[in-house]
C-alpha positions as CSV (number, residue, x, y, z in Angstrom):
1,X,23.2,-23.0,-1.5
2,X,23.9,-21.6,-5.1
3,X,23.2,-25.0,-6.5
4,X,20.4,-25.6,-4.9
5,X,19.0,-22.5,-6.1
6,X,19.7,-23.7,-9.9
7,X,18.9,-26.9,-9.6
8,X,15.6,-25.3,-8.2
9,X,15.1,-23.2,-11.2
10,X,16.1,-26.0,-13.8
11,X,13.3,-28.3,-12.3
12,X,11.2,-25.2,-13.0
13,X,11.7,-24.4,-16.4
14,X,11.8,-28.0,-17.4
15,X,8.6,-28.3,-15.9
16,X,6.7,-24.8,-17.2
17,X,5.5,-25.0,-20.7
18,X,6.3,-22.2,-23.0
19,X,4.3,-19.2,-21.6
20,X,2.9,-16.4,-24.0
21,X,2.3,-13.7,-22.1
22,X,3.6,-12.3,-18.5
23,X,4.7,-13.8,-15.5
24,X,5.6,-12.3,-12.1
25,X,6.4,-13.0,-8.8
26,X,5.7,-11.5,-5.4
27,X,6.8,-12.1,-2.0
28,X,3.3,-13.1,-0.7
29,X,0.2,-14.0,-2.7
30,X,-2.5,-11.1,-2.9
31,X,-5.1,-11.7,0.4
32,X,-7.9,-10.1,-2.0
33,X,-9.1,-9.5,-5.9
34,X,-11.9,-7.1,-4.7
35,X,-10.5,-3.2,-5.0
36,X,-12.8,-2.3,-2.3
37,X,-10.8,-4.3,-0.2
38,X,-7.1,-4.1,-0.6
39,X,-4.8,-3.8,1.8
40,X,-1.6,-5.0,0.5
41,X,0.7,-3.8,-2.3
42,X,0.2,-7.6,-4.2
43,X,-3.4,-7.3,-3.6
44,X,-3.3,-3.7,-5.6
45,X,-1.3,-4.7,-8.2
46,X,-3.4,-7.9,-8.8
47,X,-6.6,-5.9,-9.3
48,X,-5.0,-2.8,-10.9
49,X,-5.1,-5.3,-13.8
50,X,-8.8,-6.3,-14.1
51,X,-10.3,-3.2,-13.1
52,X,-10.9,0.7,-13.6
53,X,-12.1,4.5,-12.1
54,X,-13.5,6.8,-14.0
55,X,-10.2,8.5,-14.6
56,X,-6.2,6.9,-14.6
57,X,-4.8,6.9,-11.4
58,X,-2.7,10.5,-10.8
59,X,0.2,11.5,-11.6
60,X,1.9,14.9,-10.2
61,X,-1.7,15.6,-9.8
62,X,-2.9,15.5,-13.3
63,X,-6.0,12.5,-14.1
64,X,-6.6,11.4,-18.0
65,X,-10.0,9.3,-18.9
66,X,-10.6,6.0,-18.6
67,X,-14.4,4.6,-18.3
68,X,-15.3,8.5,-18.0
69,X,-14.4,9.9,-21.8
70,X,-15.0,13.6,-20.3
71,X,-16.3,15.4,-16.9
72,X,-17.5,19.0,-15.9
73,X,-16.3,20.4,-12.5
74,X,-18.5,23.3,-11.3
75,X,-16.9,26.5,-10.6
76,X,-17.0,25.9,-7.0
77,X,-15.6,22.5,-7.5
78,X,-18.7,21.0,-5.5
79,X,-19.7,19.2,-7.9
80,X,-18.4,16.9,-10.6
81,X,-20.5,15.4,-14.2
82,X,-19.0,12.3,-15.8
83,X,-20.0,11.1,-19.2
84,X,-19.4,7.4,-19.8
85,X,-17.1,5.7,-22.5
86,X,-19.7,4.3,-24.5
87,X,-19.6,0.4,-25.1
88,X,-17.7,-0.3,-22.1
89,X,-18.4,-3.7,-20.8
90,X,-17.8,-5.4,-17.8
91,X,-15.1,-9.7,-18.4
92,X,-19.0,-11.2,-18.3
93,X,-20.3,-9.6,-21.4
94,X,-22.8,-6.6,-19.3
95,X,-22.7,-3.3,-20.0
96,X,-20.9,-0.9,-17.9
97,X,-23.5,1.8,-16.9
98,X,-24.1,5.0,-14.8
99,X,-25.8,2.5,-12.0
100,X,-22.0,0.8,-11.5
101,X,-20.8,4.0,-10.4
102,X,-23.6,4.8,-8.3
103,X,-23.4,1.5,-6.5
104,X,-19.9,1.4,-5.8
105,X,-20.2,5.5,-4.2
106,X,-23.2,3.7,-1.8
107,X,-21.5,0.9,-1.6
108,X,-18.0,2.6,-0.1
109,X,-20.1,5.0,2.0
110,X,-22.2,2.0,3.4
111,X,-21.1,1.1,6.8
112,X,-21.4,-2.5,5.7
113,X,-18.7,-2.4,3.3
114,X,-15.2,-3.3,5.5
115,X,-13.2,-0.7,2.9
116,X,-10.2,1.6,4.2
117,X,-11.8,3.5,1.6
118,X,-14.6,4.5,4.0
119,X,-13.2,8.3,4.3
120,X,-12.6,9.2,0.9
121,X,-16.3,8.3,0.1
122,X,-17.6,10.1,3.1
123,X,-16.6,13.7,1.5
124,X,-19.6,12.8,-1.4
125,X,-23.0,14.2,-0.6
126,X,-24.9,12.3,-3.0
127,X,-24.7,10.7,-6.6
128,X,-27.6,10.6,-9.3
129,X,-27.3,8.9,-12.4
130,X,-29.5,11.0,-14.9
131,X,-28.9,8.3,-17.8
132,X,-26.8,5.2,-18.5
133,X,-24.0,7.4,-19.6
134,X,-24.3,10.3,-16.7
135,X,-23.1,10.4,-13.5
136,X,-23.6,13.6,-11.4
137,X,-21.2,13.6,-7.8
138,X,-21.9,16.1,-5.2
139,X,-19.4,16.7,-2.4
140,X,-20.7,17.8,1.0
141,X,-18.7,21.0,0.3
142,X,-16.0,22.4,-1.8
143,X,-12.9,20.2,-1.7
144,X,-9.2,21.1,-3.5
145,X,-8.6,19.0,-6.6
146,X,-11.9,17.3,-7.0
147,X,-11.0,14.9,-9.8
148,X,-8.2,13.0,-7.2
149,X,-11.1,12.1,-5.1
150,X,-12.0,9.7,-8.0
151,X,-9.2,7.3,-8.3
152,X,-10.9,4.7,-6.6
153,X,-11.9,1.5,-8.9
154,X,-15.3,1.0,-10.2
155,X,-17.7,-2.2,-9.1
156,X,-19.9,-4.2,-11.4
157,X,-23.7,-3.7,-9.6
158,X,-25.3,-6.9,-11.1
159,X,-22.4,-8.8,-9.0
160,X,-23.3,-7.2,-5.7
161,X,-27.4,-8.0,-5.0
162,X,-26.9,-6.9,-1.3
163,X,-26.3,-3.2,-2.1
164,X,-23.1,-3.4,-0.2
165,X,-19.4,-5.0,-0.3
166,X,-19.3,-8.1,1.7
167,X,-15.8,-9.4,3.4
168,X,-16.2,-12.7,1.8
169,X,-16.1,-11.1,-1.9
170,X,-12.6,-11.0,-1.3
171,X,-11.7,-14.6,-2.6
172,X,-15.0,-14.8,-5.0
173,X,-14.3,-14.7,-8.7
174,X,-13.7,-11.3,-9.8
175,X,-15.4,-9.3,-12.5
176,X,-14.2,-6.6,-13.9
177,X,-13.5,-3.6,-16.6
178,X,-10.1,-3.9,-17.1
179,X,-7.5,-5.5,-19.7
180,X,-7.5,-8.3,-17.5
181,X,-10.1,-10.9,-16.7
182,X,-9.3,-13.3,-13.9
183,X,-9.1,-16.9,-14.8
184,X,-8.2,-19.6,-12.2
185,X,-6.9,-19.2,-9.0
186,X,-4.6,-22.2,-8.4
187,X,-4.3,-24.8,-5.5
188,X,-0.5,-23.5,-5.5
189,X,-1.6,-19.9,-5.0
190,X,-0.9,-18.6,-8.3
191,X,-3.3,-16.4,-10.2
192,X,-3.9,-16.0,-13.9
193,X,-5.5,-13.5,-16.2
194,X,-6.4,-13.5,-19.8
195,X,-6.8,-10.8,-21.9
196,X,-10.2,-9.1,-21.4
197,X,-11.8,-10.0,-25.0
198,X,-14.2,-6.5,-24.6
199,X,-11.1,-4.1,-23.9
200,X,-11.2,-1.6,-26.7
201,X,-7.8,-0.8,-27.2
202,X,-5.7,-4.3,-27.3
203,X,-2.9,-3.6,-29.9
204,X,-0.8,-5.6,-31.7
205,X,1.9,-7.6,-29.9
206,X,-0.6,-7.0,-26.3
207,X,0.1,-8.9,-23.5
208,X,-1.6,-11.8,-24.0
209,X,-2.0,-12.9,-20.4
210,X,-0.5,-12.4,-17.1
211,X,0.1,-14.9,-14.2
212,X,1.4,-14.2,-10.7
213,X,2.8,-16.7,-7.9
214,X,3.8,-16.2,-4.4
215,X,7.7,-16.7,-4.2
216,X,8.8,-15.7,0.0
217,X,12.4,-16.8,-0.7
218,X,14.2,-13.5,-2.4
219,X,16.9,-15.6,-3.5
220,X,14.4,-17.4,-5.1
221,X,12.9,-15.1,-7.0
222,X,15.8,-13.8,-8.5
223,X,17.1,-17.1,-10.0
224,X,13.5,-17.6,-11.4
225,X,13.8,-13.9,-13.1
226,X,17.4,-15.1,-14.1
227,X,16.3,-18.0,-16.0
228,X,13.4,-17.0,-17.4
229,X,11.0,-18.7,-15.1
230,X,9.2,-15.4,-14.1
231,X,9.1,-12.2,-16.2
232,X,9.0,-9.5,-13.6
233,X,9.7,-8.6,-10.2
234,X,7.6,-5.8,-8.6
235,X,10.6,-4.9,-6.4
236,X,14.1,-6.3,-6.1
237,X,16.6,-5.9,-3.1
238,X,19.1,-3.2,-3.5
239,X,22.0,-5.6,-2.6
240,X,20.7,-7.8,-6.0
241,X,20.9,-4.7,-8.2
242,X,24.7,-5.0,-9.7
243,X,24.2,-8.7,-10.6
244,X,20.7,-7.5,-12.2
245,X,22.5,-4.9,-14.1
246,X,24.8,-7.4,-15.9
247,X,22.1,-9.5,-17.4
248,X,21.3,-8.7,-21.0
249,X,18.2,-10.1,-20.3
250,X,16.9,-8.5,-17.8
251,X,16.0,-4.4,-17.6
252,X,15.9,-2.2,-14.3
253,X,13.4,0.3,-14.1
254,X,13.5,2.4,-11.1
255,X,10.4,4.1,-10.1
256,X,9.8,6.8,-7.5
257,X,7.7,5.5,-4.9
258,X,5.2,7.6,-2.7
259,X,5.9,5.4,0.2
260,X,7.8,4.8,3.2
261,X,8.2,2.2,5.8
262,X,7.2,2.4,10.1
263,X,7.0,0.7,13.1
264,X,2.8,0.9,13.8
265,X,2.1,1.3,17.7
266,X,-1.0,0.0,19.4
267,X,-2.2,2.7,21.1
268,X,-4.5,0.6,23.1
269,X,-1.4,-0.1,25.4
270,X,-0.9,2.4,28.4
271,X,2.6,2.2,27.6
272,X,2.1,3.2,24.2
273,X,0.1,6.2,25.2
274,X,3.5,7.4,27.0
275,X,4.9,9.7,24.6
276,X,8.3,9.6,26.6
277,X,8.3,5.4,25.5
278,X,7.5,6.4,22.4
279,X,10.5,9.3,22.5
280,X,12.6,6.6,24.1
281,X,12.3,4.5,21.4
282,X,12.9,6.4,18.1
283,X,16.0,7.4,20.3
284,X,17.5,3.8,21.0
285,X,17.1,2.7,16.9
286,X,19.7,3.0,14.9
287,X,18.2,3.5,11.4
288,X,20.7,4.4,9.7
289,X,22.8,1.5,10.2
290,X,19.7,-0.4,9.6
291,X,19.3,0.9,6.5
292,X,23.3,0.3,5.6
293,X,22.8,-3.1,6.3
294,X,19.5,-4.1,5.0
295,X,19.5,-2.0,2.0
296,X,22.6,-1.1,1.2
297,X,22.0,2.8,1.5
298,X,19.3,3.2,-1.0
299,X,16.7,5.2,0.9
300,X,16.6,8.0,3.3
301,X,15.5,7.8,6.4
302,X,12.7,10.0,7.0
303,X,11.1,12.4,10.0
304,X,7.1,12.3,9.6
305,X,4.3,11.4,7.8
306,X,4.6,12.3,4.1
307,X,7.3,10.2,2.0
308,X,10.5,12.6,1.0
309,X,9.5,12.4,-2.8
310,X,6.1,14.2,-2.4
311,X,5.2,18.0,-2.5
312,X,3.6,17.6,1.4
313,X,6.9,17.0,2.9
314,X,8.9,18.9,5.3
315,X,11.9,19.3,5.0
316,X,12.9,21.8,7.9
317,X,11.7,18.9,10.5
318,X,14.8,16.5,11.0
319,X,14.6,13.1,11.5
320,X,15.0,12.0,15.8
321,X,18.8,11.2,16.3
322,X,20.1,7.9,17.6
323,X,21.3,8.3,20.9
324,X,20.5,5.2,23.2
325,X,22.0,7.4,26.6
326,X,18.9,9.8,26.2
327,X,16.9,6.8,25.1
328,X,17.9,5.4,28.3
329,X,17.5,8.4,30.2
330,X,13.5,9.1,28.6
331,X,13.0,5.3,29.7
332,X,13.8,6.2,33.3
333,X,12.2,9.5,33.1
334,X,9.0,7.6,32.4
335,X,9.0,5.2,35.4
336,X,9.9,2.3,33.5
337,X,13.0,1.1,34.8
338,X,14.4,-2.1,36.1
339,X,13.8,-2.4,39.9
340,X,15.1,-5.8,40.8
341,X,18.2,-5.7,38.5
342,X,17.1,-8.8,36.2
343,X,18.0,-6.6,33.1
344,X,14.5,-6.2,32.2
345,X,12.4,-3.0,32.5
346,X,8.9,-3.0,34.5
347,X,5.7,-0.7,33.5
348,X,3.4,-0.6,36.4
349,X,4.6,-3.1,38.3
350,X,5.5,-6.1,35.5
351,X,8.3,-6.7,33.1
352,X,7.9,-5.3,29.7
353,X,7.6,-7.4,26.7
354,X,6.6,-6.1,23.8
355,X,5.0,-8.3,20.5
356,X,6.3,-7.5,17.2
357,X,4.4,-8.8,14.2
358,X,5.2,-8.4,10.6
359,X,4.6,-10.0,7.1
360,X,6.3,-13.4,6.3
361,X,7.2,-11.7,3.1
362,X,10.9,-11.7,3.0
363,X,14.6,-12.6,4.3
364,X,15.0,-8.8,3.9
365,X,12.1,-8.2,5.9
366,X,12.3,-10.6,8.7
367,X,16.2,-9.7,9.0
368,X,14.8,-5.8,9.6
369,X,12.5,-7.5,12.1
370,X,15.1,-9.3,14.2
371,X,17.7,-6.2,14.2
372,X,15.0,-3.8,15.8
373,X,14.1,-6.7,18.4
374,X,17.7,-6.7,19.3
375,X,17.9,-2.8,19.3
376,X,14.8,-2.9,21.5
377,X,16.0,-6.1,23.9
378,X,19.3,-3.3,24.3
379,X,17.4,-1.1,25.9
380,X,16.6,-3.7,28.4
381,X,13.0,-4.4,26.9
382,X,11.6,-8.3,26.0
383,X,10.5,-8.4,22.9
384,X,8.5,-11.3,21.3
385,X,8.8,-11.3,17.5
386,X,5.9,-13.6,15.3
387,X,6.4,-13.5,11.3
388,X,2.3,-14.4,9.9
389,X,0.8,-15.1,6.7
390,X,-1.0,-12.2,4.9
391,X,-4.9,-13.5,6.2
392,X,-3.3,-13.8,9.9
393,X,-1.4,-10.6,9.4
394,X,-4.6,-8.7,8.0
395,X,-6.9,-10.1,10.7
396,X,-4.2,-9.4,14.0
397,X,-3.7,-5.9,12.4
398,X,-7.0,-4.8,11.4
399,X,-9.6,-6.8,13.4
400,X,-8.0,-8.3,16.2
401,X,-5.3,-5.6,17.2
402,X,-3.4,-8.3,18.7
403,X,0.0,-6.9,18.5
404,X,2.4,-4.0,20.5
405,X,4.0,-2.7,17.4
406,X,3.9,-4.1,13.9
407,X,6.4,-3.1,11.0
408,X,4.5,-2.1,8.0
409,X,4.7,0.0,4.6
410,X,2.3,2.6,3.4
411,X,2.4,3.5,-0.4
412,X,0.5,7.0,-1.5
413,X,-0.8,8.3,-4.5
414,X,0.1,12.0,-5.0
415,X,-2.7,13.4,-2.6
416,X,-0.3,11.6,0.2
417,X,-3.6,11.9,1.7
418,X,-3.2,11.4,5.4
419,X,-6.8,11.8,7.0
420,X,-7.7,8.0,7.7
421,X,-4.0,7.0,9.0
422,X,-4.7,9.6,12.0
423,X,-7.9,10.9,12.8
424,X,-9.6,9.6,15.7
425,X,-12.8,8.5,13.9
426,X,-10.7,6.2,11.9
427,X,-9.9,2.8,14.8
428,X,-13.0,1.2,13.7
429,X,-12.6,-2.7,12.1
430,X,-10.2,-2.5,8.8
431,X,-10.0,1.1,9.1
432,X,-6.4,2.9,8.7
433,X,-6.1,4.4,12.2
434,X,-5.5,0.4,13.2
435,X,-3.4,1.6,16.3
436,X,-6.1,3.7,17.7
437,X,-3.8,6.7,17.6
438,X,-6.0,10.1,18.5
439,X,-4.8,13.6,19.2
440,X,-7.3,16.3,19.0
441,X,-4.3,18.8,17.7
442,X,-3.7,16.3,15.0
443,X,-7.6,15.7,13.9
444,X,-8.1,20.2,13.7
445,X,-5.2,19.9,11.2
446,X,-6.5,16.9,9.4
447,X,-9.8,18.4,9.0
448,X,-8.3,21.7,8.3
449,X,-6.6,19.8,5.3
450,X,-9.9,18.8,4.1
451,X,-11.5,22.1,4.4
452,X,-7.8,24.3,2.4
453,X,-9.3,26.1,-0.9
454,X,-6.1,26.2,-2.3
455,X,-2.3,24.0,-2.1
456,X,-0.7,26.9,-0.5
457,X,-2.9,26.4,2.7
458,X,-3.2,22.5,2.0
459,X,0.9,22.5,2.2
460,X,0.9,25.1,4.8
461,X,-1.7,22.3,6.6
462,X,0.3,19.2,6.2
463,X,3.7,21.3,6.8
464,X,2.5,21.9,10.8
465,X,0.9,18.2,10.6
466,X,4.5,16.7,9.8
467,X,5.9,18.8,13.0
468,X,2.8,17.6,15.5
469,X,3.1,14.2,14.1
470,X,7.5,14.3,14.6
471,X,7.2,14.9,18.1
472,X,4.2,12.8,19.3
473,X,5.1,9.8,17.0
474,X,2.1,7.9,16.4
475,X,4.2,5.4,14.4
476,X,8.3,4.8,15.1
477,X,8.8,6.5,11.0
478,X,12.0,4.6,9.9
479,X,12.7,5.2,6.0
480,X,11.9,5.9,2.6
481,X,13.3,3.3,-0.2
482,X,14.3,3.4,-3.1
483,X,12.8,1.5,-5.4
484,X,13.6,-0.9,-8.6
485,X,11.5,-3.2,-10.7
486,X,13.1,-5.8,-12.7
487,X,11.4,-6.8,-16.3
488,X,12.6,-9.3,-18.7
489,X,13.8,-7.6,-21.7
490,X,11.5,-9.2,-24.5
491,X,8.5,-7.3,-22.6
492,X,8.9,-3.6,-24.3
493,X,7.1,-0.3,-23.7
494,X,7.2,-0.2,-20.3
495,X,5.8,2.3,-18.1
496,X,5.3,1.9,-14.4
497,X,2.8,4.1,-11.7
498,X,4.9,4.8,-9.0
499,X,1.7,3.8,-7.0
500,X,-0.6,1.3,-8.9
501,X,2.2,0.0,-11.0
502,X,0.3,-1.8,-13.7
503,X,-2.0,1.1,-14.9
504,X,-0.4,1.5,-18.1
505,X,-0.2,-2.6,-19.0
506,X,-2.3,-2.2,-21.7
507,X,0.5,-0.5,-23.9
508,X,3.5,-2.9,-22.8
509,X,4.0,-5.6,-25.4
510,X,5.8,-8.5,-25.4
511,X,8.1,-10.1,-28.2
């Protein structure tokens, strides 16, 4: 297998011309280069590089400018006045303007638009655009920390005659504001970006370009990062991290990810709506040994909805205990029990099996995948497993909702903001709330949380949210990694967003 690998990665490098620039690899090809759009990690990084807010992306709550050079809050944060960056332009040579910001607020707040951004927009009231450098935003009321309402990415106007974001702009040529402009997307799935000519601050020894392919196999991946075939890794496995450490050309840079990973349950199931299942099965997963196995350790496993690194965790609420005698007993508590002694459980009156879907991402994902069915197949359920590409993945999740449970990640930015991954109004068509979770206890909190004038009653908000959500388990909550990138060593000045991860890519260089 080892010589496969390298013979692999020979053909490769004998094959790829010398590259000036970067190169990266992800598990699965991004499904979309629209920001309005995104609902993978690939996806976000892809178009973290060709576009921009108003302000940088957060960090411990704190924004910095980007096209906005300066802003005025009002004293009862209602309101929010932007002056433009002057001489801004957009990879095709136009202007950016006040009217781009305008049309991307409509645009997200347009029922039209098929963005899991739809709740974020819905707390403006209305935006005016005085002159081509002003942009005044009005929330419907006074919201905590206005400015992290605005890390969303801004749209070019003239690209967009409809007024609105249609699903198809997903795969159309992208324009943007950002150091990148998008180039070619290949027949073999890769991607490539040249430096945006317009970008005002391109320094000396820049990036000159960046280029990402889709690369499932891990083991791949690494021997391509190993012989100099790809530059970067977004993420690395945790059992590959002692062989990474021992190349002198390669650096590891961990980074503190607000995210965590879950088993998502349709809720459109009767047995899903049975919180003693639901009980029953947190109880009969070992997570801990899954996460021994799978990733050596590096994570924690975690109790709710907030990832252990950010402020809106609880830590007094302890993660469910594996015990597969009380997840036994909760099963029979519930009815669903095996009444003609074939091994397999019936819910009203049939055998229960239960679909499992999940990216096609990974060996380390699809090994996860296959050790939960076989936890779950324990407890004397059937369990049909399908692995799908990200398009089919996207469209059974988010449109179809042909699944039982699917294994998925979330990644946050500092707000952790958990509104559209609960509330009840959020199950429509590529909304959040996929699983058509609803629990009217859970929306008061959430729009409590929207409503808090200050973080002591926003924490004290999500603090009883995390308890609600521990015991009626919307989603199976199974850990929080830890995470690593791995960058070739002649790329320098590296700093990585624990959420965007390419927001500062205008400052790396490369020797």
């Amino acid at each position: 297998m080892r010589l496969r690998f390298c013979l692999l990665v020979t053909l490769l490098v004998g094959i790829t011309p010398a590259f000036a620039g970067l190169r990266y690899a992800e598990s699965t090809a991004p499904t979309s280069l629209n920001p309005m759009l995104v609902a993978d990690m690939p996806s976000l990084r892809a178009t973290e590089l060709m576009f921009e807010g108003l302000v940088t992306p957060p960090i411990a709550g704190e924004v910095g400018p980007a096209l906005a050079e300066s802003w005025e809050v009002s004293p009862d944060e209602s309101m929010v006045k932007f002056k433009l960056r002057r001489g801004m332009k957009w990879h095709d040579g136009k202007p950016v303007t006040a009217r781009d910001v305008v049309f991307t607020i409509e645009a997200g707040r347009d029922p039209r638009t098929a963005t899991a951004l739809g709740a974020q927009f819905e707390a403006f009231d209305s935006v005016e655009a005085p002159d081509d450098n002003t942009v005044i935003v009005f929330f419907k009321r006074k919201v905590l920390n206005p400015l992290l309402y605005f890390d969303f990415k801004i749209l070019p106007a003239h690209r967009f005659p409809d007024g609105y974001v249609a699903a198809e702009s997903a795969i159309e040529s992208p324009v943007g504001s950002g150091p990148f402009a998008f180039s070619e997307w290949t027949h073999a799935g890769e991607i490539r970006f040249k430096r945006n000519e317009y970008y005002p601050s391109s320094k000396e020894g820049a990036i000159s370009s960046v280029e990402v392919s889709p690369v499932p196999d891990d083991n791949i991946r690494n021997e391509l990062l190993r012989y100099g075939a790809v530059d970067l890794l977004p993420q690395v496995r945790p059992k590959d991290i002692p062989a990474l450490e021992e190349l002198s050309s390669v650096r590891l840079y961990p980074y503190s990810t607000l995210s965590y990973s879950y088993l998502g349950l349709n809720f459109r199931s009767s047995l899903m709506r049975h919180k003693g299942f639901r009980q029953a099965l947190i109880s009969g997963l070992n997570r801990e040994e899954m996460l021994k196995a799978h990733y050596g350790n590096r994570g924690t496993i975690i109790s709710g909805p907030f990832p252990p690194a950010s402020w809106a965790y609880n830590f007094d609420v302890k993660p469910w205990e594996y015990n597969a005698e009380r997840a036994s007993a909760l099963l029979d508590e519930a009815g669903i029990s095996d009444s003609d002694g074939d091994s397999i459980r019936e819910w009203e009156g049939e055998p229960v099996t239960l679909r499992i879907i999940s990216l096609a991402q990974s060996e380390v994902q699809k090994a996860v995948v296959l050790d939960l069915q076989q936890q779950i197949k324990n407890l004397g359920l059937n369990v049909d497993v399908r692995f799908l590409e990200p398009m089919a993945w996207k469209k059974a999740v988010f449109e179809d909702y042909d699944f039982d449970m699917v294994l998925a990640e979330w990644t946050f930015d500092n707000s952790v903001n958990i509104y559209t991954l609960f509330h009840s109004t959020q199950t429509g068509p590529n909304q959040n709330n996929f699983g058509a979770y609803a629990n009217p206890s859970v929306d008061r909190l959430l729009d409590e949380s929207r409503e808090a004038e200050n973080s002591e009653m926003l924490r004290a908000t999500y603090g009883e949210l995390h308890k609600v959500l521990h015991d009626d388990l919307p989603y199976v909550f199974l850990w929080s990694l830890n995470r690593y990138a791995a960058i070739n060593s002649r790329i320098e000045n590296v700093r990585l967003h624990p959420f965007y991860f390419f927001s500062y890519i205008a400052d790396w260089k490369e020797k």
